[in-house]
C-alpha positions as CSV (number, residue, x, y, z in Angstrom):
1,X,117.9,89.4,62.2
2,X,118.2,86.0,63.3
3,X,120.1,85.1,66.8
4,X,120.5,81.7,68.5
5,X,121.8,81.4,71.9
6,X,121.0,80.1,75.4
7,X,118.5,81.7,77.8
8,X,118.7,80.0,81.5
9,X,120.0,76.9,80.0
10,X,117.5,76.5,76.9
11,X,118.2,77.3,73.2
12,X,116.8,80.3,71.9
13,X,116.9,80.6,68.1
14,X,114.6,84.1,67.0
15,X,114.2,86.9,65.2
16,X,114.4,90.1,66.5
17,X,114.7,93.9,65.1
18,X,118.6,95.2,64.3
19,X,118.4,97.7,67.2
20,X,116.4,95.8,70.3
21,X,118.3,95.7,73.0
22,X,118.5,92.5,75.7
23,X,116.2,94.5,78.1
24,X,113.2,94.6,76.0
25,X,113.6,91.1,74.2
26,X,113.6,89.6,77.8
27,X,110.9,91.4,79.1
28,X,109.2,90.7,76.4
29,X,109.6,87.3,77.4
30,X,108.2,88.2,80.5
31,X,111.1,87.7,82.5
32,X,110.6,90.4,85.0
33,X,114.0,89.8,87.0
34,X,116.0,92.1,84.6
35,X,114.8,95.5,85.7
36,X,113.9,99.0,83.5
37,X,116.1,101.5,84.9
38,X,118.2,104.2,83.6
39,X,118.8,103.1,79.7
40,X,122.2,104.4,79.7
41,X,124.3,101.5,81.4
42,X,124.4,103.3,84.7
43,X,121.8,101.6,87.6
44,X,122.6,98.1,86.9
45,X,119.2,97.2,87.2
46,X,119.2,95.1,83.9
47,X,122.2,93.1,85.1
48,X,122.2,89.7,83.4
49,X,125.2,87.1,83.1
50,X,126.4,86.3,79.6
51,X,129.2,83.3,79.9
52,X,129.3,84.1,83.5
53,X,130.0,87.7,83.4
54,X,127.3,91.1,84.7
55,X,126.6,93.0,82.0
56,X,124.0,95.5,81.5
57,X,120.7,93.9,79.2
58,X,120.2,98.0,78.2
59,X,123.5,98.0,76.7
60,X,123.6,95.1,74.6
61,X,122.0,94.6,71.5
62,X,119.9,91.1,70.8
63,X,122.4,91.1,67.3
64,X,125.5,90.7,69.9
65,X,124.3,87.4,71.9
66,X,124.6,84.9,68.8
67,X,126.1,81.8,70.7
68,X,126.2,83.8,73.8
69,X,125.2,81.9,77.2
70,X,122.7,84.1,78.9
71,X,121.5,83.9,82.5
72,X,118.9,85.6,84.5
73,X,117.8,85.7,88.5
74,X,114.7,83.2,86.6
75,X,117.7,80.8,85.6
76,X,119.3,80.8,88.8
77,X,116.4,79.5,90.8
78,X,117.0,76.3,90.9
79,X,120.4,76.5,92.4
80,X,121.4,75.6,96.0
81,X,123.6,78.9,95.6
82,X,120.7,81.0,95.0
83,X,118.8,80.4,98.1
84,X,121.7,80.5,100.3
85,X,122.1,83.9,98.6
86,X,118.5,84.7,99.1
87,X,118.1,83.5,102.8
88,X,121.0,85.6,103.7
89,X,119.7,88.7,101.9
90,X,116.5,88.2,104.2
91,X,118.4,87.1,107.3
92,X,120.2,90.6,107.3
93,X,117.5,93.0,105.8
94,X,119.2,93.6,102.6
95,X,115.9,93.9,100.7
96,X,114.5,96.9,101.0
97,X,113.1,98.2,98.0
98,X,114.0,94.8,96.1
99,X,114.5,96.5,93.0
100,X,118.3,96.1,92.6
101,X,118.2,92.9,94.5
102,X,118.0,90.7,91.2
103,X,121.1,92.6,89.9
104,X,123.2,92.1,93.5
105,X,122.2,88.1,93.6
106,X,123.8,87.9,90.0
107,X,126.3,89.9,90.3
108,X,127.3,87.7,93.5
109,X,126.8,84.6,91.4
110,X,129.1,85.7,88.8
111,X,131.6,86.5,91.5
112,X,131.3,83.1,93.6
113,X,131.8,81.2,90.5
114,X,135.2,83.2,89.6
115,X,136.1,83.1,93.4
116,X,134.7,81.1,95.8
117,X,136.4,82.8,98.4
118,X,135.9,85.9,97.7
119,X,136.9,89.0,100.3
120,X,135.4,92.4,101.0
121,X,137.1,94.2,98.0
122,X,136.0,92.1,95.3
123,X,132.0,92.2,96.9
124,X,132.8,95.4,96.7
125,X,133.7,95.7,93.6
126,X,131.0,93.5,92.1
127,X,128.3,95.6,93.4
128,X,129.8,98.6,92.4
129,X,128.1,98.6,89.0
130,X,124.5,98.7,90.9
131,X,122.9,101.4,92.0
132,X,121.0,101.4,95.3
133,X,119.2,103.6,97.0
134,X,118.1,101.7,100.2
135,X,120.2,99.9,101.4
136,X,123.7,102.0,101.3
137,X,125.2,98.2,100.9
138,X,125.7,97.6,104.4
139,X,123.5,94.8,105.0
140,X,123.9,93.4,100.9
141,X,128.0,93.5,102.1
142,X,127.3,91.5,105.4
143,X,124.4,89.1,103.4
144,X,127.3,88.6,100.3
145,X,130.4,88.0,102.9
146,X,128.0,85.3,105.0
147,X,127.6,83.6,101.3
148,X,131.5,83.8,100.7
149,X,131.9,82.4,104.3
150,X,129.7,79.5,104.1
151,X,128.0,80.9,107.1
152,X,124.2,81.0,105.6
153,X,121.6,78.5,107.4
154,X,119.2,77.1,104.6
């Protein structure tokens, strides 16, 4: 099956198999940023934006993303965003294990670029669909509301 779309602002035109799922073409790829975790849509690990919106890479099948815009943490990089977001996930010691970190960072993206402004129900909210065992989202809350605040030194 043959898919085209956009991978961290590149086109991607390839063939893949009728049942791989997002997860395992972009690891493939060796873009390590989307995490293996549950395989059943439930950890969040394997969150990637597609047009701007978290979904779950374990869910989605390659066959689904023809056209599709899709971003991960890799993508982000670049981004004065990003290391605002990163400096104030290591200014409050919201990386613990780091393995749902990737997920949280896009998950805030997505957020920020719907609502700026966002307040502590719709962090909340956004990080709801990530699992973490570390952190208990104390310190990813503070680090996310600093971001929505402006209030990150960088």
């Amino acid at each position: 099956m043959r898919v085209a779309f956009q991978l961290n602002g590149k086109p991607v035109e390839t063939e893949v198999e009728p049942g791989m799922n997002v997860l395992e073409f972009l690891r493939s790829l060796g873009v390590f940023s989307v995490k293996h975790g549950c395989d059943h849509g439930e950890c969040g690990s394997c969150t990637v934006l597609v047009d701007d919106k978290p979904q779950n890479a374990c869910l989605m099948l390659m066959g689904t993303l023809d056209g599709e815009r899709i971003e991960t943490l890799e993508g982000l990089n670049a981004r004065r965003r990003m290391e605002l977001m990163q400096a104030a996930f290591l200014d409050e010691g919201a990386i613990q294990c780091g393995y749902c970190t990737p997920a949280m960072l896009l998950a805030l993206e997505s957020l920020l670029r719907a609502n700026p402004k966002p307040d502590e129900a719709a962090i909340r909210e956004v990080f709801s669909g990530i699992y973490c065992r570390c952190t208990g989202y104390v310190k990813p809350m503070v680090a996310a509301k600093k971001v929505a605040l402006g209030e990150v030194d960088g």
